[in-house]
N, C-alpha and C positions, 0 to 999 in steps of 0.2 A: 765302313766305306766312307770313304773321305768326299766332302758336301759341295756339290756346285757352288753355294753359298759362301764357303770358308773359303777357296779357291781365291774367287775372287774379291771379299772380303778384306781376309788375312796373308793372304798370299799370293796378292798382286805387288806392290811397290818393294821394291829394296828394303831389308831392315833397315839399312844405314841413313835414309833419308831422316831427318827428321819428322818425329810424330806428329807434324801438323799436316802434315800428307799422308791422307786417308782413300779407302777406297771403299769402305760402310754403305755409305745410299747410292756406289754402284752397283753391290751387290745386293743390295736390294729392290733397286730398282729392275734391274734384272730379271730374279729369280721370280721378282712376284707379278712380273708382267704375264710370265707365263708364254699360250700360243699367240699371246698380241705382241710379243717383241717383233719390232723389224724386222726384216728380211736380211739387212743389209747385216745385222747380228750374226746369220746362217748364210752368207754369201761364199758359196765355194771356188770364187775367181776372186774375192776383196783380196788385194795385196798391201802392204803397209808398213812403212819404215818406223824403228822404234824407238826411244827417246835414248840420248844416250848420256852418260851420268858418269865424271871419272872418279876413281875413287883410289886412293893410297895403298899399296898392298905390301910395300917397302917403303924403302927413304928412296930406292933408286928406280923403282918400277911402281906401275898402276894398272890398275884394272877396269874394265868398262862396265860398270854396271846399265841394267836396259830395263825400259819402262815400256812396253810392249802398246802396240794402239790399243785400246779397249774392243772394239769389234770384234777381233784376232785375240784376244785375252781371253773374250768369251768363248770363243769357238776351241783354245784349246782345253779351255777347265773346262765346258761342258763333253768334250772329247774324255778326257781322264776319270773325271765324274761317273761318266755312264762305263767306261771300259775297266774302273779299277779291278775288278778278282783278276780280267787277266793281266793287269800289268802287278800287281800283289802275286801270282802266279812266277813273273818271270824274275822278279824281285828274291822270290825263294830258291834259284840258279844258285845264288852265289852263298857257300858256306863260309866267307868270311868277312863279309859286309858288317859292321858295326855303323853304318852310318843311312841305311835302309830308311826312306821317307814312313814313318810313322804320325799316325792319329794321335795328338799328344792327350795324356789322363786326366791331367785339367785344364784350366782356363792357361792361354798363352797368346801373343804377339801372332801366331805363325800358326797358319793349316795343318803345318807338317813339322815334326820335330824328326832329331836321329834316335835311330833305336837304343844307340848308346844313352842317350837318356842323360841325367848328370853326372852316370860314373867317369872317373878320370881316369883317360889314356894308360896312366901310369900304373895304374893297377893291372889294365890287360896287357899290359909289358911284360908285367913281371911274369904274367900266366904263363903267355905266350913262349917267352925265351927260357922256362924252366928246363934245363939239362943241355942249352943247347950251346952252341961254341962260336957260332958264326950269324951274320947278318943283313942280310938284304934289304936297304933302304931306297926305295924309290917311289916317283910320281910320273905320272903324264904331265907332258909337258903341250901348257896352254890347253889344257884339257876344253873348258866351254866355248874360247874361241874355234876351236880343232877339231871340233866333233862335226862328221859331218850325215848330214840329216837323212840322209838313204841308206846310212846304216840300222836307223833303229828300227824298220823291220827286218833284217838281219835280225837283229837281238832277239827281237818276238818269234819269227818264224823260220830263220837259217837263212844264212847269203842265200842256196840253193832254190828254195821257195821263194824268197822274194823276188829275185830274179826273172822267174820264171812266171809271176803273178804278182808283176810292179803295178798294174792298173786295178787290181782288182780291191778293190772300196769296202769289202767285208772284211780285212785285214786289217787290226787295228794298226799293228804297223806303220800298213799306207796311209792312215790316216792321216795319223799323229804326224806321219814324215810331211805331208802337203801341207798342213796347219802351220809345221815348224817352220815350213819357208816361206810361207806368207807375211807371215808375223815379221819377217825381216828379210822384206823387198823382195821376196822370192828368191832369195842366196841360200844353197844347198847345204853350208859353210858356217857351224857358230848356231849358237845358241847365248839366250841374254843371261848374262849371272843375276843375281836376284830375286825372278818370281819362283812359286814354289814347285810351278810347272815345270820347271827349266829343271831343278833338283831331281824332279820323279823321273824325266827323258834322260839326264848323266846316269841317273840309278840304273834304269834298266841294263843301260851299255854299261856301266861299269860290271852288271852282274854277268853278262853276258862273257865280261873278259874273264869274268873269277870263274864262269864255266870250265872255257877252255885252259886255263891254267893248274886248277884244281886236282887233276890228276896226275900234276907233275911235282906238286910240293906237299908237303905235311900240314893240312890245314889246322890241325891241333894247335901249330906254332905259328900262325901267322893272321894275318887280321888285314883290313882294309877300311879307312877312314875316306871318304870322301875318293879324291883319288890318289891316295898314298899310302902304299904299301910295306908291309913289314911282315919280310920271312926268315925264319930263324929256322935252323940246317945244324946238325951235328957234324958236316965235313966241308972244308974249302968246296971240295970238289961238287957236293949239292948246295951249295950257295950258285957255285956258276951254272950251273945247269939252272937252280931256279931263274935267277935273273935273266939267262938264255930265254929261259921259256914264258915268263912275261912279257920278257918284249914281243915275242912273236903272236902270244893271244892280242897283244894290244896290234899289232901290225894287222893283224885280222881282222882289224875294226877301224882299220887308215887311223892308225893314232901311234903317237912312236912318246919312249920315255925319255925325261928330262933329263941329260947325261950331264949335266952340272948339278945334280941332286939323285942320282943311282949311283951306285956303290954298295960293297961289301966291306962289313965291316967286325973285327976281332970281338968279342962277347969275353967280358962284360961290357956295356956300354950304360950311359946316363942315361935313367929312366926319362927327362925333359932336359930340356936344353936347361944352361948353368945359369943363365940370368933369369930365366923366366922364372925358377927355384931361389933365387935370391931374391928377385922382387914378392916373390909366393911368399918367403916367412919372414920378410920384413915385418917386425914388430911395432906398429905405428902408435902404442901405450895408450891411454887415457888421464884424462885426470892434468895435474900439474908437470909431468913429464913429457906430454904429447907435443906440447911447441917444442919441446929437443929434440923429439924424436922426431918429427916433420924435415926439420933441418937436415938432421943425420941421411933422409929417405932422401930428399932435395939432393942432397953430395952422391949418394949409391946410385940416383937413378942417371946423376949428369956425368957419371967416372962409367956406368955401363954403355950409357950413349955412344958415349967416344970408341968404347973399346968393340962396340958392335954395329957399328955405322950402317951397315945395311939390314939391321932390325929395325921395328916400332914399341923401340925400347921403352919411349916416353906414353904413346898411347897404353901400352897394358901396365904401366905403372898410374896412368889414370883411371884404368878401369880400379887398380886396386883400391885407389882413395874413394873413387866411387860407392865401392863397397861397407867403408868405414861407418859404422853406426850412429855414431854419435863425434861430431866436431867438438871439441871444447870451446867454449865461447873465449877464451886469454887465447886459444891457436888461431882463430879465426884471421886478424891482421897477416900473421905467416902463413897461413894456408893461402889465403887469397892471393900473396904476393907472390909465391909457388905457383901457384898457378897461372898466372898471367906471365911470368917469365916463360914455361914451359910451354904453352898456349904458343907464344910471339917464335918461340925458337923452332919449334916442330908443331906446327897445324896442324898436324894429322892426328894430333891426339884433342882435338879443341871438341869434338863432341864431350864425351868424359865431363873435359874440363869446363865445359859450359853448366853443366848438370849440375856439379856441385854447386858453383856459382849460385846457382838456384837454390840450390836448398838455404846457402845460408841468406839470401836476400828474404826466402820465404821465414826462414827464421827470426826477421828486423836484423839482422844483424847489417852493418855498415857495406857498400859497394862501392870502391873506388871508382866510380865512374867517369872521369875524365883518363886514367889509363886503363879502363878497359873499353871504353871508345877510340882511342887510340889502339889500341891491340887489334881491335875488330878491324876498323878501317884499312889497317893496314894489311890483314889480310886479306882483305877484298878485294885492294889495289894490285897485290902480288898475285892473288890467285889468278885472279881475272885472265892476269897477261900469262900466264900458265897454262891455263882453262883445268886448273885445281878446282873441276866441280864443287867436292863434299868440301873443301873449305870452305869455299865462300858461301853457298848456302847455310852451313851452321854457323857463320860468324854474321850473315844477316838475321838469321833468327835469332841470334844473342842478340843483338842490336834490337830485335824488335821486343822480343821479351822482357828486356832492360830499360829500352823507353831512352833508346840512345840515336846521336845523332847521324845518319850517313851523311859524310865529309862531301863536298863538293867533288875534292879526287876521286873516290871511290863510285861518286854516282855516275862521271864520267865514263870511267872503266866499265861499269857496269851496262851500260849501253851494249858494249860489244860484245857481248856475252851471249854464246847461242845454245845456253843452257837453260831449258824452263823452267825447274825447279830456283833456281839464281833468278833468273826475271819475275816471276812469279812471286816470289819474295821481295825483290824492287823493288816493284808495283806495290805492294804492298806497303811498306815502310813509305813512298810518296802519299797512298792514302789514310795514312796514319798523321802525316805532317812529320815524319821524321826527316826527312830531304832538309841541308842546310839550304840547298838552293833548290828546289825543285825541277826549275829547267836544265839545270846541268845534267840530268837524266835524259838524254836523251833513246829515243821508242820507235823511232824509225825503220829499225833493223825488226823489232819485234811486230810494228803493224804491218809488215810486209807479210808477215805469216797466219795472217785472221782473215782467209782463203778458204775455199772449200778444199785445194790442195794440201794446203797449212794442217788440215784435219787427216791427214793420211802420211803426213810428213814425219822427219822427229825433232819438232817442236809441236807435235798434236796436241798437247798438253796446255803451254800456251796458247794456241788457237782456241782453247775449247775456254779451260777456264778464265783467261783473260779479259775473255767476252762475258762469260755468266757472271764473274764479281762486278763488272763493269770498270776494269782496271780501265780498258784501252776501246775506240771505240771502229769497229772494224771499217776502214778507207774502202770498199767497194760495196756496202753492204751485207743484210745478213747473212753470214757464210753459216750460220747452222741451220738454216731453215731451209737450204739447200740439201742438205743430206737427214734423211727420215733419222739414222740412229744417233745423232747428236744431237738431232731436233726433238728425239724424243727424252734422252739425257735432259736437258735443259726444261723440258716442262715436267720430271719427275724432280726437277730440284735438285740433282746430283751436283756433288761437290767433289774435286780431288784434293784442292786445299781448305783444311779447318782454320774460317780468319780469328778465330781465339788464340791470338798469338798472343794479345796482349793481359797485361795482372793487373786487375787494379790496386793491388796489394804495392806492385811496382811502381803505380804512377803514383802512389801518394809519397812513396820512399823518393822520387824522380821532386816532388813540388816539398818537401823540407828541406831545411837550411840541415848542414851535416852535425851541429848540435844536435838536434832532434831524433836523431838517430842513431840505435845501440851501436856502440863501437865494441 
């Protein structure tokens, strides 16, 4: 049974966030209060907007990922919590779900892993499409924004029962359906990408579809990842009928397929898409060969960019460097300067790319740090005026982890920013002394939200923490001691952000002269 604890532990904030945002001594503040937590924790009227975080999902599209208020975070892990056998119950609907919220086997980032586990896709490809001729590729289109929240007793109980016993509160259904709308402003409409809660409520409805579709295709041959489908059919003619018949399980659930990604399609097809296979067995060598072969990666990865413009060609080519074991210290110069070209040109891969950064600074090795505080800044300036959440937050935490300066422009931009995670980091980098000018930040837009309002808004996050680090100092008084569950947060000591941004390891690399330091 999956832990109130881990819920909201492990499986509150976005992966994508950077891991200085945490939610640890929420959950344990929480769990270990017990029958003394506030009321306002178990309010079945609290309503509450949730933070909203954009994040890259293409070069041409984005995605919203949500930070849920805490009050409403807790109400639905502890909803999930107490109800898993039967949402584990309706989970076992679907016989071709591979991607099924799972209890992971050992220690992980996340509450919930997929059942798939780390086997690759490409393996139940081959299973799946064995003798077959034909192939059905499709998703829901906008699936987590799209879902809408009086379906998912449906899922549990039948349209027909819920309907008919919409008020009825021993339904876990009806539960979950009231929690889901709280949690965001009380909109019927959408659910947030990123907590783990959000995964288990898609799960259920997804199996719900694979119910009703189930009897109309060969489930031998076909599988279901998140929400993308793949049915393999020995005739045209049950290719179209499958595809007929998933849309209509999906129409059953007010959800309709992405018709610029459904299609049928001739078998054989490529196990993975051509470049993700190209960057997979890129040989990046070791040894005295490894700077040529960076190069060579450097040329494949910026000739695939181009030729696939609406991939995140350059982010999964930094997951692969990511991966590399061992840098050579002679590639370290080209790797770095790879990276920071690919960084400046496509931001959506600057997570990755920060990472390694790190290792080799962790390593003494040299950090060009006047262009990669240029690289940052400049991200921050662009993102800003984009509102490219996930970039600018990771290129302020580069900046803070590096012991680098925010530019006068940047900290301007930064002002307008009505992202917490991005202020929240700001604020941070001003209390560090990282601000070339400190006043050029201006905080006016963000003290406007250290309200008791502000604590139910989506900048709650700021409201809360900005107050407990003592970034900012709230203009009408104290708005947490106005509200029992934030007042109680705050004298448990709860933290969302961990301020261990900074390395000492980095500051002393920050105060040598660049002789003093391995090149």
């Amino acid at each position: 049974m999956v832990q109130l604890r881990s819920l909201l532990g492990r499986g509150y904030f976005p992966k994508e966030l950077p891991s200085c945002f945490k939610t640890a001594s929420f959950a344990r503040a929480c769990v270990g209060a017990g029958a003394a937590l506030p009321h306002e924790f178990r309010d079945a009227k609290a309503v509450a907007h949730m933070g909203r975080h954009s994040f890259p999902r293409t070069y041409a599209g984005r995605r919203i990922l949500g930070l849920p208020n805490p009050t409403l975070m807790f109400q639905i892990a502890e909803e999930i919590s107490n109800s898993w056998p039967a949402i584990t119950a309706a989970f076992a609907a679907s016989q071709i779900s591979v991607s099924t919220p799972t209890l992971p086997a050992s220690s992980t980032d996340r509450a919930l892993v997929y059942a798939l586990g780390d086997r690759p896709l490409a393996e139940l490809r081959v299973e799946r499409r064995t003798g077959a001729r034909f192939l059905v590729r499709a998703d829901i289109q906008g699936f987590y924004p799209s879902i809408y929240t009086h379906t998912i007793p449906w899922a549990f109980h039948t349209k027909a029962v819920a309907k008919r016993d919409r008020k009825d509160l021993t339904l876990v259904g009806n539960r979950l359906d009231r929690i889901a709308q709280r949690w965001n402003d009380g909109q019927t409409m959408g659910l947030p990408i990123g907590p783990d809660a959000s995964f288990v409520l898609a799960e259920v409805l997804a199996a719900a579809i694979d119910k009703e579709l189930q009897p109309r295709i060969d489930v031998a041959r076909s599988f279901r990842f998140l929400d993308d489908y793949e049915i393999a059919t020995s005739t045209l003619q049950e290719a179209e009928d499958a595809m007929v018949a998933l849309g209509r399980a999906a129409a059953a659930f007010e959800l309709h397929l992405n018709p610029t990604k459904t299609r049928i399609e001739p078998l054989p097809q490529p196990l993975g898409s051509d470049w993700v296979e190209i960057v997979r067995s890129f040989s990046l060598g070791s040894g005295a060969s490894q700077r040529g072969r960076m190069i060579e990666f450097f040329d494949a990865v910026v000739g695939l960019r181009r030729d696939h413009p609406d991939q995140l060609v350059v982010e999964y080519a930094m997951g692969k460097l990511a991966e590399l074991r061992r840098i050579e210290r002679t590639s370290w110069p080209v790797v770095q300067s790879i990276l920071l070209q690919l960084i400046a040109v496509d931001p959506s891969s600057i997570r990755h790319g920060l990472r390694i950064l790190q290792r080799g600074v962790r390593a003494r090795w040299r950090l060009d740090q006047d262009e990669t505080e240029r690289v940052l800044n400049r991200i921050v300036v662009e993102g800003v005026r984009r509102s490219h959440d996930y970039e600018v937050t990771w290129a302020l935490w580069g900046l803070l982890v590096f012991r680098l300066e925010v530019s006068d422009d940047a900290a301007r931009c930064l002002g307008t920013s009505e992202d917490s995670c991005t202020a929240l980091l700001a604020l941070a980098a001003r209390d560090q002394g990282l601000l070339g000018t400190p006043a050029a930040l201006c905080t006016t837009v963000w003290e406007s939200q250290l309200t008791q309002a502000g604590l139910s808004g989506p900048m709650w996050l700021l409201a809360y923490e900005a107050t407990v680090q003592g970034f900012l100092v709230p203009p009408a008084g104290d708005h947490l001691a106005a509200r029992p569950a934030f007042r109680f947060l705050r004298q448990k000591r709860v933290r969302f952000l961990d301020r261990v941004t900074r390395s000492s390891r980095i500051r002393r690399l920050r105060r040598r002269s660049p002789a003093d330091v391995v090149s």
